[in-house]
N, CA, C and O atoms as a Tripos MOL2 file, in Angstrom:
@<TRIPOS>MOLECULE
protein
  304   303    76     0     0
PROTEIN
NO_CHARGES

@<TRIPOS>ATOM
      1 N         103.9510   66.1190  191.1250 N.3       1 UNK1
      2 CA        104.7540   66.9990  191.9460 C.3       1 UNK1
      3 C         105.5730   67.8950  191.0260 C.2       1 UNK1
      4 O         106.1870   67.4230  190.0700 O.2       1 UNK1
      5 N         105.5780   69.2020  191.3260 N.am      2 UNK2
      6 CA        106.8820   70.2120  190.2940 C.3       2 UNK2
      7 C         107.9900   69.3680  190.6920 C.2       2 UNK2
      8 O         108.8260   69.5320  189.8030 O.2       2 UNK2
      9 N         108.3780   68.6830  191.4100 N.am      3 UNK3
     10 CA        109.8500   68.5330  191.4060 C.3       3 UNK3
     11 C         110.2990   67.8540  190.4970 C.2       3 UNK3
     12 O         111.1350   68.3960  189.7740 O.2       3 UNK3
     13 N         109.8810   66.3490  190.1980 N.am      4 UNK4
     14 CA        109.8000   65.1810  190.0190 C.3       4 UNK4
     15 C         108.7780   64.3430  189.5620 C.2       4 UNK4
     16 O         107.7710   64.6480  190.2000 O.2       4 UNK4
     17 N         108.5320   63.4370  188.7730 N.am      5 UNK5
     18 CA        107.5740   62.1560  188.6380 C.3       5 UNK5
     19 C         107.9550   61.4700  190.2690 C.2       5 UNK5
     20 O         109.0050   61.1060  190.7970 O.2       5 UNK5
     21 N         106.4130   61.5240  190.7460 N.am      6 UNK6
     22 CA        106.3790   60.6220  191.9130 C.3       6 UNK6
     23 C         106.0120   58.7120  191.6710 C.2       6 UNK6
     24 O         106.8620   57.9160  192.0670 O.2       6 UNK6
     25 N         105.1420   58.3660  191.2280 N.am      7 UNK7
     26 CA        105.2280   57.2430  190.4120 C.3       7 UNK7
     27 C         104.1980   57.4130  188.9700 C.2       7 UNK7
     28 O         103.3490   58.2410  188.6390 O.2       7 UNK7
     29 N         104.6860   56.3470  188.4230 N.am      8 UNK8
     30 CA        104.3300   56.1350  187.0740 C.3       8 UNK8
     31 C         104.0380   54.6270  186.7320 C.2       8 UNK8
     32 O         104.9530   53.8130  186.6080 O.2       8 UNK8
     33 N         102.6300   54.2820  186.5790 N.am      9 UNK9
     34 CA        102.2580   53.2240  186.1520 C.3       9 UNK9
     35 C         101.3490   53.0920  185.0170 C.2       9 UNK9
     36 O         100.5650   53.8940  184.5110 O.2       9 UNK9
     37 N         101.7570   51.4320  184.6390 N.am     10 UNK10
     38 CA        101.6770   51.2520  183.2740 C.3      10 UNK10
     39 C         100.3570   50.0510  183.2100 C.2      10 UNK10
     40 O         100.4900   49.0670  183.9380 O.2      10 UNK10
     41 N          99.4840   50.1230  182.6000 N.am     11 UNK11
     42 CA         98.2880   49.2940  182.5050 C.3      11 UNK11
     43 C          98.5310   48.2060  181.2610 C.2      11 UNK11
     44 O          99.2470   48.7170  180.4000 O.2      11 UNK11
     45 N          98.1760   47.0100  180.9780 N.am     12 UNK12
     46 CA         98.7380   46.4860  180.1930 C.3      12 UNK12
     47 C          97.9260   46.0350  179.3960 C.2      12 UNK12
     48 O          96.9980   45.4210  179.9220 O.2      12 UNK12
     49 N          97.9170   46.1390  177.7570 N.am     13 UNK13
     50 CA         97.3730   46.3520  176.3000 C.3      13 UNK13
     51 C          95.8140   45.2450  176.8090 C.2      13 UNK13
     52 O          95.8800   44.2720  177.5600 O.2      13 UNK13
     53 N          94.7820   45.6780  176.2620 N.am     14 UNK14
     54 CA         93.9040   45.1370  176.5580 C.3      14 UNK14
     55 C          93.2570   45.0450  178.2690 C.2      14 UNK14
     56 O          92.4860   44.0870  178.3280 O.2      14 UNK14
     57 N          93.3140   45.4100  178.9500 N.am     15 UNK15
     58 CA         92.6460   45.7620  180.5770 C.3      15 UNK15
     59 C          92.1480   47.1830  180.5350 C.2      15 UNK15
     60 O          92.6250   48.0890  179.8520 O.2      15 UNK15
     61 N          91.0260   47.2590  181.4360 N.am     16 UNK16
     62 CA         90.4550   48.1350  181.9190 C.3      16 UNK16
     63 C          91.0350   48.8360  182.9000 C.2      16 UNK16
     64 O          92.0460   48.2750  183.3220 O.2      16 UNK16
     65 N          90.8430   49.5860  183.2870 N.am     17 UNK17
     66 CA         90.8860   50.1920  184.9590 C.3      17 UNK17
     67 C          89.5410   50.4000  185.5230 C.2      17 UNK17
     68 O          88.7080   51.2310  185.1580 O.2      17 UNK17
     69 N          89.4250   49.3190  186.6870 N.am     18 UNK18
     70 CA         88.5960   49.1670  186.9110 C.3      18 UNK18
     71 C          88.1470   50.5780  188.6590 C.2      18 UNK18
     72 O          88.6190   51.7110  188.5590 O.2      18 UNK18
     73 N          87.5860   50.3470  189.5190 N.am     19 UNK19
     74 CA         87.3670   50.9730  190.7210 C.3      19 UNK19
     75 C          88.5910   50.2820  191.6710 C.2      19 UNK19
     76 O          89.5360   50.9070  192.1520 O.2      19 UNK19
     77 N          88.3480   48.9330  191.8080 N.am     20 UNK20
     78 CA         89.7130   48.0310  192.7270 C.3      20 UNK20
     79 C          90.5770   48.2980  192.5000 C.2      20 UNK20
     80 O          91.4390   48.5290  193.3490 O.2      20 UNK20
     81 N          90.8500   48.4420  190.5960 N.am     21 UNK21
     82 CA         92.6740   48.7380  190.1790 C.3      21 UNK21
     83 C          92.8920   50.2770  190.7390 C.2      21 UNK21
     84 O          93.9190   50.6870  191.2800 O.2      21 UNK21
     85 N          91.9090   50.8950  190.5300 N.am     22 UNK22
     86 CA         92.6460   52.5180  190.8640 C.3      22 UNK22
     87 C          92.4020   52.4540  192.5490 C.2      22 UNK22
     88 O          93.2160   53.2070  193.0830 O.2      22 UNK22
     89 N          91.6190   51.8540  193.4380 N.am     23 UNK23
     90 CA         92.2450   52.1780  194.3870 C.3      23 UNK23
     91 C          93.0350   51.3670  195.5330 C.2      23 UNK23
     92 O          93.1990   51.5660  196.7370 O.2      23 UNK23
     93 N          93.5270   50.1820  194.4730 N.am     24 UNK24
     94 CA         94.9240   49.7620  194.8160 C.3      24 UNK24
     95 C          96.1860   50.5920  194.3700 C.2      24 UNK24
     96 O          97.2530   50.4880  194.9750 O.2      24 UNK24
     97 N          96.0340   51.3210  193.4130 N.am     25 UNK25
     98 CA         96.6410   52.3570  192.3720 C.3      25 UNK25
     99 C          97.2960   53.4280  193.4880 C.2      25 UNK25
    100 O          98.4740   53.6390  193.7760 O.2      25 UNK25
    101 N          96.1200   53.9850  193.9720 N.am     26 UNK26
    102 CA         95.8940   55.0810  195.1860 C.3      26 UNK26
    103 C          96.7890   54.6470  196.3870 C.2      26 UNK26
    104 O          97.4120   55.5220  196.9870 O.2      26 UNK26
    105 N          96.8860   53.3380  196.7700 N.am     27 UNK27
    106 CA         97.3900   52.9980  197.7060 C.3      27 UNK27
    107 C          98.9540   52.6660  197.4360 C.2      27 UNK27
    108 O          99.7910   52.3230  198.2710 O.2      27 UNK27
    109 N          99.0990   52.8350  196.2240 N.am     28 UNK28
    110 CA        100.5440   52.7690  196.2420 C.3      28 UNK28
    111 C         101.6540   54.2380  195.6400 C.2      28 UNK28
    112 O         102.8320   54.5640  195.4940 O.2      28 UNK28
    113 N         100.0640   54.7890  195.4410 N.am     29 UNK29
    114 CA        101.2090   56.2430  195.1910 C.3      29 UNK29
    115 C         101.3640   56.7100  196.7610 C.2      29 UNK29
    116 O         102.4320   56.9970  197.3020 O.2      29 UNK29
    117 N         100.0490   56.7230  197.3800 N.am     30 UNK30
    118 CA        100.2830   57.3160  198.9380 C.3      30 UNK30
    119 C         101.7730   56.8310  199.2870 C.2      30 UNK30
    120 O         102.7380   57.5810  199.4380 O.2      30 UNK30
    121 N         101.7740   54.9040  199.4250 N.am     31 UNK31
    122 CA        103.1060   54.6560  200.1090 C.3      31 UNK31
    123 C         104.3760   55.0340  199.3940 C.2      31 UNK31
    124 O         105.4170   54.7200  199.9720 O.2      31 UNK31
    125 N         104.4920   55.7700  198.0160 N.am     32 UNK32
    126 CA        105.0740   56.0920  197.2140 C.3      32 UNK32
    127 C         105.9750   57.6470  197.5040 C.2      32 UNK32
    128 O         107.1390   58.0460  197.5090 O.2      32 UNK32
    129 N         104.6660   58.1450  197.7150 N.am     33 UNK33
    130 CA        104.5290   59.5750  198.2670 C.3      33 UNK33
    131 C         105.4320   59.3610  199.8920 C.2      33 UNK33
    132 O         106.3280   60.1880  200.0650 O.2      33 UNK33
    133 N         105.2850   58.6270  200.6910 N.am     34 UNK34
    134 CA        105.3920   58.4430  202.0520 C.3      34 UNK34
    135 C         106.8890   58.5370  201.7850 C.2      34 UNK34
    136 O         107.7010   59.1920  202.4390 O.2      34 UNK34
    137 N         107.1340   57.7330  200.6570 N.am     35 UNK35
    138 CA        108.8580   57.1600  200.9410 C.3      35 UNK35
    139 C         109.4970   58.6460  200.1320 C.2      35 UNK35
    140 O         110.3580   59.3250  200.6910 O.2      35 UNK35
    141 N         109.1190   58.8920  199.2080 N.am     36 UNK36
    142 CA        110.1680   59.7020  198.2070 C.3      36 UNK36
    143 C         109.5420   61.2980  199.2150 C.2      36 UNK36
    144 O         110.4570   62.0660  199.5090 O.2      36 UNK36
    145 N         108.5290   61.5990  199.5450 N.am     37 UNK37
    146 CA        107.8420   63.5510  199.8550 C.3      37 UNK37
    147 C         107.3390   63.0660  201.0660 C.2      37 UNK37
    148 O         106.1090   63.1100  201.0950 O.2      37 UNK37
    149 N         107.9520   62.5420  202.2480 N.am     38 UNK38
    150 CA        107.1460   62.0570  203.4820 C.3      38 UNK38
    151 C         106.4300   63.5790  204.0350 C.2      38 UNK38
    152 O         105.2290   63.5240  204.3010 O.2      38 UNK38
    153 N         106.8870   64.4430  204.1460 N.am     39 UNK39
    154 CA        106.2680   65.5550  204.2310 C.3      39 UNK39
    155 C         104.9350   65.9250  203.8230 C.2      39 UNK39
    156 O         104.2300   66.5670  204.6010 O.2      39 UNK39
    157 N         104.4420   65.5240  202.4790 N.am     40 UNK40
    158 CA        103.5310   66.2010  201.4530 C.3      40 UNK40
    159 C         102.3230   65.7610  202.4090 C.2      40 UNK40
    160 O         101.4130   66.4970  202.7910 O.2      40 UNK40
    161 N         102.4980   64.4530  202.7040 N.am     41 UNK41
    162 CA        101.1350   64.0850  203.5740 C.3      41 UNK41
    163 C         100.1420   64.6420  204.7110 C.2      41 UNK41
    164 O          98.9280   64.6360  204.9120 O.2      41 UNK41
    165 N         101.6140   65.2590  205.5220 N.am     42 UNK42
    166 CA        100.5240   66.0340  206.3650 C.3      42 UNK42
    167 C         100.2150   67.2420  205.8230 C.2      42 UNK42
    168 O         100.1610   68.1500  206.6520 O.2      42 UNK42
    169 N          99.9490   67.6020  204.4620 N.am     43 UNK43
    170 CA         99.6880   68.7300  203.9670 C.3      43 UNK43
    171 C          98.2850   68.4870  203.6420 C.2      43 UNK43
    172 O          97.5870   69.4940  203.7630 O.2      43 UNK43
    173 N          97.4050   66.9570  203.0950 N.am     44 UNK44
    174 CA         96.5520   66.1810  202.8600 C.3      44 UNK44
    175 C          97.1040   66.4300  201.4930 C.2      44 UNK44
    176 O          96.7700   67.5680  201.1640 O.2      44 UNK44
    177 N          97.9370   65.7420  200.3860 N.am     45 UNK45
    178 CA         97.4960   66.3920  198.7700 C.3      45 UNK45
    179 C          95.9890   66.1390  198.1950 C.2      45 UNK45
    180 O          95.0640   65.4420  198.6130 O.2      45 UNK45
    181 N          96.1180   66.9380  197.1380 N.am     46 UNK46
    182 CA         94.9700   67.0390  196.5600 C.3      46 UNK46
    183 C          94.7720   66.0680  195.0990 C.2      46 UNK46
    184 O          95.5960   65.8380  194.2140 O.2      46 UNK46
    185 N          93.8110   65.7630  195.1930 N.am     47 UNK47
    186 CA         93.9520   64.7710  193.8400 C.3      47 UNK47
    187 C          92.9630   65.2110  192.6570 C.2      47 UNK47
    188 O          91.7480   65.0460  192.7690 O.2      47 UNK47
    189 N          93.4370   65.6730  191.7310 N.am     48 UNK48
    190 CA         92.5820   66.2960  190.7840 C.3      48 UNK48
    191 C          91.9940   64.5960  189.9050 C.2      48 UNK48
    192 O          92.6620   63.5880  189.6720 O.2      48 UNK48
    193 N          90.9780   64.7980  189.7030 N.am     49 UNK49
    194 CA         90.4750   63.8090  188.3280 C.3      49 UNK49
    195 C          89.2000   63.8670  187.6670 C.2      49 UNK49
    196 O          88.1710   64.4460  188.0160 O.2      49 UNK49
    197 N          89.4100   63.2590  186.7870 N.am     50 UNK50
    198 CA         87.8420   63.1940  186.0460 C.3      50 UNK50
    199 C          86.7600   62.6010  186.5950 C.2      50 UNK50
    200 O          87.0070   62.1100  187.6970 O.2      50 UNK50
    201 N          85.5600   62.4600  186.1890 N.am     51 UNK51
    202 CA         84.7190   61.8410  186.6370 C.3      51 UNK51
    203 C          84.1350   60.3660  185.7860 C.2      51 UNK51
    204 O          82.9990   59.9250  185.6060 O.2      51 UNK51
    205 N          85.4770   59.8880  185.3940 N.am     52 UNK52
    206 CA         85.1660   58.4600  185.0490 C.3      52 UNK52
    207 C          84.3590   57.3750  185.7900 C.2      52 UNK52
    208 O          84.4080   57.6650  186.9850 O.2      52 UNK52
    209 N          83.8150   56.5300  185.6500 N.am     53 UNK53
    210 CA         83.2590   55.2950  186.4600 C.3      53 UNK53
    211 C          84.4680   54.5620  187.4400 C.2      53 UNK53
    212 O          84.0720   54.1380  188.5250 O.2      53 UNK53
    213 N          85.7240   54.4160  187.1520 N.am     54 UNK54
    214 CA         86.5610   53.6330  188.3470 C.3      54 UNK54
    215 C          86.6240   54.5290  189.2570 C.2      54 UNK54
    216 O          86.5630   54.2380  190.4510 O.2      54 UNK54
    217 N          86.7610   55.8010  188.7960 N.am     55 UNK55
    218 CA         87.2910   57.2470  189.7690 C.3      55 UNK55
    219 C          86.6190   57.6190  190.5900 C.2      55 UNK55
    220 O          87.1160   58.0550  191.6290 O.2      55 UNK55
    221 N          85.0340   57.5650  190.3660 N.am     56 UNK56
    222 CA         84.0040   57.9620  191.1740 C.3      56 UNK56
    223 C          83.4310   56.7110  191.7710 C.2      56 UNK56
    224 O          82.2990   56.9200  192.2060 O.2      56 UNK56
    225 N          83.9310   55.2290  191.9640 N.am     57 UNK57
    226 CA         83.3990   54.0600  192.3860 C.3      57 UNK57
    227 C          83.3730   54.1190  193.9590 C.2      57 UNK57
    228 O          84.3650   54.5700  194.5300 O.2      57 UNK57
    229 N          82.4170   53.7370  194.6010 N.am     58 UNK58
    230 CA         82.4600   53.8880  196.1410 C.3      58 UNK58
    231 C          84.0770   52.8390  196.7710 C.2      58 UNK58
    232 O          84.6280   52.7550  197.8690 O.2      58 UNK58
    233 N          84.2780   52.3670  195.7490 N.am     59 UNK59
    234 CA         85.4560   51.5060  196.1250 C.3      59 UNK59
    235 C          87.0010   52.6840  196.1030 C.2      59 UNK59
    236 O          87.7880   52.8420  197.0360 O.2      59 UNK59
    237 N          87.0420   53.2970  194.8530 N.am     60 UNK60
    238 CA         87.6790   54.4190  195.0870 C.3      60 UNK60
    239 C          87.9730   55.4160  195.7170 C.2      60 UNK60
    240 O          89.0440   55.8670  196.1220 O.2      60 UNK60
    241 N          86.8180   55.7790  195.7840 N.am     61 UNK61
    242 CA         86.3340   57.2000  196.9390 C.3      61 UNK61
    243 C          86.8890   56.9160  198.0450 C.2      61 UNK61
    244 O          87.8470   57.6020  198.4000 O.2      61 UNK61
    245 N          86.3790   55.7310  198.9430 N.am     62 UNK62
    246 CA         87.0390   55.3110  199.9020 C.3      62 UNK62
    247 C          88.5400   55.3480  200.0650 C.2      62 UNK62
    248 O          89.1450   55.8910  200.9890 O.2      62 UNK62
    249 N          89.1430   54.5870  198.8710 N.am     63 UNK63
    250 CA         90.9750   54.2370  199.0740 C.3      63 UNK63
    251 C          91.2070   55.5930  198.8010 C.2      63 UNK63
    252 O          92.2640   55.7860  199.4020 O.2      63 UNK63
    253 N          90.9020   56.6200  198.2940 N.am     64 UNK64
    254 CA         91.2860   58.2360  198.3720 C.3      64 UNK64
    255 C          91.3320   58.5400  199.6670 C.2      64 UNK64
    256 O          92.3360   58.5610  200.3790 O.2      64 UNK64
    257 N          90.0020   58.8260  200.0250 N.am     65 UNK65
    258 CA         89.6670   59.0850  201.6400 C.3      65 UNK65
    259 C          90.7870   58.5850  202.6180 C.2      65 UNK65
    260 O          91.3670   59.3700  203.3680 O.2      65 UNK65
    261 N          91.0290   57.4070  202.5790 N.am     66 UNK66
    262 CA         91.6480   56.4110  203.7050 C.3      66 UNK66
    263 C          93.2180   57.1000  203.4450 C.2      66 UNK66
    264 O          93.8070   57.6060  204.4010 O.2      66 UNK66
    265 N          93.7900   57.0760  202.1770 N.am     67 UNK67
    266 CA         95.1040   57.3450  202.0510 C.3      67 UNK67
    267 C          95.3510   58.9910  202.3470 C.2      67 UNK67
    268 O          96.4730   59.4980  202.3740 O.2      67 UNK67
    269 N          94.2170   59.6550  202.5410 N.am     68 UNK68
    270 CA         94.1180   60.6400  203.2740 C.3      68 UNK68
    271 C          94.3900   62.5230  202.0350 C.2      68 UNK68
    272 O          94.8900   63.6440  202.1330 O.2      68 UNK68
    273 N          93.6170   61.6340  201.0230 N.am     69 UNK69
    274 CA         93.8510   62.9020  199.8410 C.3      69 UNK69
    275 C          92.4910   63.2320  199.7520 C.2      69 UNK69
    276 O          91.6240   62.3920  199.9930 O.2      69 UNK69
    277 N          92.1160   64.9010  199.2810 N.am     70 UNK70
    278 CA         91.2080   65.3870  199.5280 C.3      70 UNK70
    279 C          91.3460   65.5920  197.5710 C.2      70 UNK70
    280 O          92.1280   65.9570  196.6930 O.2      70 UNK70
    281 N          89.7900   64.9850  197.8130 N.am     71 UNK71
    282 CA         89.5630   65.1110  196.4990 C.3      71 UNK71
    283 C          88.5870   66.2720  195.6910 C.2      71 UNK71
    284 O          87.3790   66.4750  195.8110 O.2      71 UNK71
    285 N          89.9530   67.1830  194.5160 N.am     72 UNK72
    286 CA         88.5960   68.1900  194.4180 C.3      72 UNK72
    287 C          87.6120   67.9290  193.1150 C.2      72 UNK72
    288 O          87.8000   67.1230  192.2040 O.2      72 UNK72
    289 N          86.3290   68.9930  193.3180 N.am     73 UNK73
    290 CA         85.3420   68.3750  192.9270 C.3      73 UNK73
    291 C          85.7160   68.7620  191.1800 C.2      73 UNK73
    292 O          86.6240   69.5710  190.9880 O.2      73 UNK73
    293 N          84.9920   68.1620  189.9730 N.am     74 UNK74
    294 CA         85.1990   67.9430  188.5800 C.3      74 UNK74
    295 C          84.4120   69.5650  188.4490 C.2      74 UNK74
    296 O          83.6990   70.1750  189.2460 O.2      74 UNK74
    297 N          84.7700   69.8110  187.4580 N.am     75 UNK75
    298 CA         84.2630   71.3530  187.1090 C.3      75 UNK75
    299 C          83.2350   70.6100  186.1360 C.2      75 UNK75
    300 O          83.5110   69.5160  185.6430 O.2      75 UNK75
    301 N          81.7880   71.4100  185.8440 N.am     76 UNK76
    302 CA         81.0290   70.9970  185.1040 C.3      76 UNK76
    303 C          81.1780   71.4970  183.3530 C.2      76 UNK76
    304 O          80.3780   71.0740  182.5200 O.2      76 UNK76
@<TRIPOS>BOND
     1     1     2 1
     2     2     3 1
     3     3     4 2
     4     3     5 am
     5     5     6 1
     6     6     7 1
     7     7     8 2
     8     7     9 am
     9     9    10 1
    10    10    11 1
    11    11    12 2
    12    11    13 am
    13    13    14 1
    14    14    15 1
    15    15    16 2
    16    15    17 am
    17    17    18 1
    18    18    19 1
    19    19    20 2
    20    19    21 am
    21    21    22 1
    22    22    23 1
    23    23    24 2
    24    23    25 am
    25    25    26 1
    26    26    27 1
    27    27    28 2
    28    27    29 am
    29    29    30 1
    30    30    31 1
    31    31    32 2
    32    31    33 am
    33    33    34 1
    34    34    35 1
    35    35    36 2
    36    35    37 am
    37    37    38 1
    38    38    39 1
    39    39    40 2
    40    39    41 am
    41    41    42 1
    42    42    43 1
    43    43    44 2
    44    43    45 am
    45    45    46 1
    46    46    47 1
    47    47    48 2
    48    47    49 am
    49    49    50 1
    50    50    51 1
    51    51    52 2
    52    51    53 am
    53    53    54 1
    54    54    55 1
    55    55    56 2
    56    55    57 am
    57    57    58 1
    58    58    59 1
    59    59    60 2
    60    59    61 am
    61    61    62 1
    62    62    63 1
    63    63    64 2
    64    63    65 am
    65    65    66 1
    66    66    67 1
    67    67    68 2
    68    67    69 am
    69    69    70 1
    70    70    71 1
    71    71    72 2
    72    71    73 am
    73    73    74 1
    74    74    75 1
    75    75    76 2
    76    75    77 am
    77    77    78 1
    78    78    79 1
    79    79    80 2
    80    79    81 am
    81    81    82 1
    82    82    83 1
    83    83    84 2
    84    83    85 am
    85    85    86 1
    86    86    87 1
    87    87    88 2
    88    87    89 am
    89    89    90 1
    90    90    91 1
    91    91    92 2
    92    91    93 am
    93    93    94 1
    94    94    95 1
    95    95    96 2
    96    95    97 am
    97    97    98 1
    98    98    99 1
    99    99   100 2
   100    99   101 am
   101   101   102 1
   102   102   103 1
   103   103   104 2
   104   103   105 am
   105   105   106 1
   106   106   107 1
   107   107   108 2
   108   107   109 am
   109   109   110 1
   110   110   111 1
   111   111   112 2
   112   111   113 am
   113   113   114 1
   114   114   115 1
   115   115   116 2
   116   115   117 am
   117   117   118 1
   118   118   119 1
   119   119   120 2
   120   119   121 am
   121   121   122 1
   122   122   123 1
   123   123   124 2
   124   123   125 am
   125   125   126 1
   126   126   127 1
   127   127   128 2
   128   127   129 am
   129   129   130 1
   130   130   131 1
   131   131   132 2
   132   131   133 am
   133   133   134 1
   134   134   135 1
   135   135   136 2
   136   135   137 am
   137   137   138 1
   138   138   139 1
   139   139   140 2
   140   139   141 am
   141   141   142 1
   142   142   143 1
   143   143   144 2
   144   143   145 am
   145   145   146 1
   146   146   147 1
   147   147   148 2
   148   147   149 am
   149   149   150 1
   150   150   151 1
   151   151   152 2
   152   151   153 am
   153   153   154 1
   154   154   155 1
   155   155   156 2
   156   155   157 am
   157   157   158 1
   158   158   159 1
   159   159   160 2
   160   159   161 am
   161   161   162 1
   162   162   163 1
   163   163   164 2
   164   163   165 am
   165   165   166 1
   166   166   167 1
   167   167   168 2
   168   167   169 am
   169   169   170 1
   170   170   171 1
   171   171   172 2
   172   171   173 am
   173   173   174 1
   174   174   175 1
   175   175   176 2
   176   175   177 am
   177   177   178 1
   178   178   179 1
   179   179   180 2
   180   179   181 am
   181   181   182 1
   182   182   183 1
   183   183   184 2
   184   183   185 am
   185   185   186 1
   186   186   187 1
   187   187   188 2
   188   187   189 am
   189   189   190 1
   190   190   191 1
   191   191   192 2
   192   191   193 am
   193   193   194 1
   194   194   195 1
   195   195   196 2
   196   195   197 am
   197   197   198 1
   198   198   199 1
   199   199   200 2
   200   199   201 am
   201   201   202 1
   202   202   203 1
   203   203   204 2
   204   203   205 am
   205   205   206 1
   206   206   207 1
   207   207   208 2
   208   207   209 am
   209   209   210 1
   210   210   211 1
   211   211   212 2
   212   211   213 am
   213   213   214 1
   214   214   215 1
   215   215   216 2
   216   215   217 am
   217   217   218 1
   218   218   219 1
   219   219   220 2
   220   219   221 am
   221   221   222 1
   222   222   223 1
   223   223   224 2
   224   223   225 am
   225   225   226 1
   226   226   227 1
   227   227   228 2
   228   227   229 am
   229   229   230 1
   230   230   231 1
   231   231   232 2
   232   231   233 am
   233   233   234 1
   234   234   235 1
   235   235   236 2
   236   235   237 am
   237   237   238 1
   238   238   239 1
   239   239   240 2
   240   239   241 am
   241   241   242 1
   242   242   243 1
   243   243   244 2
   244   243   245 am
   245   245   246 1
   246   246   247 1
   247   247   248 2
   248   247   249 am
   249   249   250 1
   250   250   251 1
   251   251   252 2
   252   251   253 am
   253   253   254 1
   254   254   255 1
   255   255   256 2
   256   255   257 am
   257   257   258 1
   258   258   259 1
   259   259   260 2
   260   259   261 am
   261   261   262 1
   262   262   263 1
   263   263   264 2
   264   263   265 am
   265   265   266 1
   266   266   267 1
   267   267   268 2
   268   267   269 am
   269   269   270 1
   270   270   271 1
   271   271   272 2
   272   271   273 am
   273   273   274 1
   274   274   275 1
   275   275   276 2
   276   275   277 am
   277   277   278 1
   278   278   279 1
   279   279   280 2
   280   279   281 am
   281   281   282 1
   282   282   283 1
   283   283   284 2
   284   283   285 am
   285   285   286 1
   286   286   287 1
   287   287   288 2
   288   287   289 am
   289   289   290 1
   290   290   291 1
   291   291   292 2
   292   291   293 am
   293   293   294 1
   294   294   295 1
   295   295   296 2
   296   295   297 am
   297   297   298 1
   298   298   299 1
   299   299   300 2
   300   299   301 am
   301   301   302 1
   302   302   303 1
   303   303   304 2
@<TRIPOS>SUBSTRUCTURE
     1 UNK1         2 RESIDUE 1 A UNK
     2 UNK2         6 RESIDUE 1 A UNK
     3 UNK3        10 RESIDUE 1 A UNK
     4 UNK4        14 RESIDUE 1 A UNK
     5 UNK5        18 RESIDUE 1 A UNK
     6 UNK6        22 RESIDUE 1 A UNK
     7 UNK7        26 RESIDUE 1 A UNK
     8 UNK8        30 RESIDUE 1 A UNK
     9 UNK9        34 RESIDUE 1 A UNK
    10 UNK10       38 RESIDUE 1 A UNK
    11 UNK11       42 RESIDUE 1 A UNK
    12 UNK12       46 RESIDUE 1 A UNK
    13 UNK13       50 RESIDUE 1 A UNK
    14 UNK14       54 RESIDUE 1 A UNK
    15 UNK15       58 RESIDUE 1 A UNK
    16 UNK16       62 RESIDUE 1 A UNK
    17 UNK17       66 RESIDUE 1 A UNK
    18 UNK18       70 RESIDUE 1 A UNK
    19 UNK19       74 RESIDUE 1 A UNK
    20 UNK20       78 RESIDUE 1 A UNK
    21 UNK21       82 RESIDUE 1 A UNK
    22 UNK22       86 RESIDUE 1 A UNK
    23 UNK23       90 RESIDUE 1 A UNK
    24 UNK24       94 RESIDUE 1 A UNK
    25 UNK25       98 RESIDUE 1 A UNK
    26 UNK26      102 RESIDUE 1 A UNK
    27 UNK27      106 RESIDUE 1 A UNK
    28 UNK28      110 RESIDUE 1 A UNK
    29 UNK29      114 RESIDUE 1 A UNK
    30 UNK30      118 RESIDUE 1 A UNK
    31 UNK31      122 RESIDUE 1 A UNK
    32 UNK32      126 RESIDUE 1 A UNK
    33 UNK33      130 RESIDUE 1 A UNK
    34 UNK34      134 RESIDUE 1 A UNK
    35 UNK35      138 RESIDUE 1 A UNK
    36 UNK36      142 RESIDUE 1 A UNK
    37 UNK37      146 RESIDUE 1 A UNK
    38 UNK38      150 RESIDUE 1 A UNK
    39 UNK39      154 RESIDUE 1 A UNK
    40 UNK40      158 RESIDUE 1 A UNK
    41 UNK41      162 RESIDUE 1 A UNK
    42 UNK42      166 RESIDUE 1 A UNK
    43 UNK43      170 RESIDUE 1 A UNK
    44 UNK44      174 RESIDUE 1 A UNK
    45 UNK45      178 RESIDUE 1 A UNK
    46 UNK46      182 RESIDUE 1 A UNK
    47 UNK47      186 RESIDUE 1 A UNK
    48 UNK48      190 RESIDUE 1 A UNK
    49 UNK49      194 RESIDUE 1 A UNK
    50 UNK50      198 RESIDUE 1 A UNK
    51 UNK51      202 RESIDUE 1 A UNK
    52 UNK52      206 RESIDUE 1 A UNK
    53 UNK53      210 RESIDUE 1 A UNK
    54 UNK54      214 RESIDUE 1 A UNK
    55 UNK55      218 RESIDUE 1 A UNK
    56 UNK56      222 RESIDUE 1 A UNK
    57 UNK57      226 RESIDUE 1 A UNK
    58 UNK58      230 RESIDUE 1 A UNK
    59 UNK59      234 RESIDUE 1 A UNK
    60 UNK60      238 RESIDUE 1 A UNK
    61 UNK61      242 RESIDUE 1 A UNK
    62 UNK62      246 RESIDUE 1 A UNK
    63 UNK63      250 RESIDUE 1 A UNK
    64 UNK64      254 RESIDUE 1 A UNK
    65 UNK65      258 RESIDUE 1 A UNK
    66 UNK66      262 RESIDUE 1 A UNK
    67 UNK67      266 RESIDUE 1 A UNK
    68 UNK68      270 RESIDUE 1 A UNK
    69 UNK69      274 RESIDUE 1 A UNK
    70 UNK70      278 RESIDUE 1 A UNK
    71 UNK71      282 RESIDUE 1 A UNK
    72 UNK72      286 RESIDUE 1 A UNK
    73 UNK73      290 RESIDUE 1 A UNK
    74 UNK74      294 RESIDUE 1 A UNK
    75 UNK75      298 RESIDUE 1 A UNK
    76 UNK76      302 RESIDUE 1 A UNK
């Protein structure tokens, strides 16, 4: 967000990020987002990212979808 850090999380020395971690990840910036920019939501935000393996996991895609962010596509 320009205003502010909305959340900030920390992965710990040795773990992966897996598809589950990021879209449990997802699900807590949404409720994150809800409490601090309740507004931003019905705007849908947009979620920029790479096209890593957790990011693009059908497990991900989904917790994006559901938390209701429109995801844009990776530039080639």
């Amino acid at each position: 967000d320009c205003r502010d850090v909305i959340y900030l999380d920390y992965l710990e020395k040795g773990y992966t990020i897996t598809g589950a971690y990021y879209a449990k990840l997802l699900e807590n910036v949404r409720a994150t987002i809800k409490e601090k920019r309740c507004g931003l939501l019905g705007w849908g935000p947009l979620l920029q990212q790479d096209n890593t393996p957790a990011y693009t996991s059908h497990v991900a895609v989904a917790s994006a979808r559901k938390c209701g962010f429109k995801i844009l596509p990776y530039p080639p």
